[in-house]
N, C-alpha and C positions, 0 to 999 in steps of 0.2 A: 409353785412360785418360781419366778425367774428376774433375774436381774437384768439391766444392760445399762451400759454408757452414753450417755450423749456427746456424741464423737464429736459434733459443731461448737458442744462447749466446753471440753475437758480441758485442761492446759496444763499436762503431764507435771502435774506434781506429787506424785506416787503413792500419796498417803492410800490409797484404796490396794494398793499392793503390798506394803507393809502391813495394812490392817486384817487382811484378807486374801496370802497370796498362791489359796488352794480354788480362788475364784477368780482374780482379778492380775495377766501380767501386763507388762509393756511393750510398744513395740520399739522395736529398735530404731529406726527412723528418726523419730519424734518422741519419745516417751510416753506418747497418750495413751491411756489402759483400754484395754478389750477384757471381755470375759473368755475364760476358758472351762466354762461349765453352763449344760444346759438347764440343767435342772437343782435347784437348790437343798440338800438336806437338812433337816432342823440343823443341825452343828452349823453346815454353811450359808444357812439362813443368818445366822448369831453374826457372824464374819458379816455378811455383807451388808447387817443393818449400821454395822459400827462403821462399814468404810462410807456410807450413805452419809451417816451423820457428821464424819469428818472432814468428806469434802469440799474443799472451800467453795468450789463453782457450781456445785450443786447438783454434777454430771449424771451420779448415781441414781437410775430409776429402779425399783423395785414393783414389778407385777402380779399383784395378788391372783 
């Protein structure tokens, strides 16, 4: 499984870095999140479905 961001639509509001920040940081620039893992373990499975569900814009993809 793997995550990623939709970088045309994310609008750095951090919630997926605080929900999840052993999968998800910022970059400095712009605060818009990247992933910094390729591959997801059940644990950071858990994390990245939370920050999924929390973000407002709906950036978060998850691929099965």
């Amino acid at each position: 499984m793997k995550v990623r961001v939709e970088e045309s639509v994310c609008q750095g509001h951090t919630l997926c870095a605080l929900a999840a920040p052993e999968v998800f940081a910022l970059r400095d620039e712009d605060g818009h999140a990247y992933v910094i893992v390729d591959q997801l373990s059940p644990n950071l499975e858990v994390q990245a479905r939370k920050a999924a569900a929390g973000c407002p814009e709906r950036a978060i993809l998850i691929d099965e």
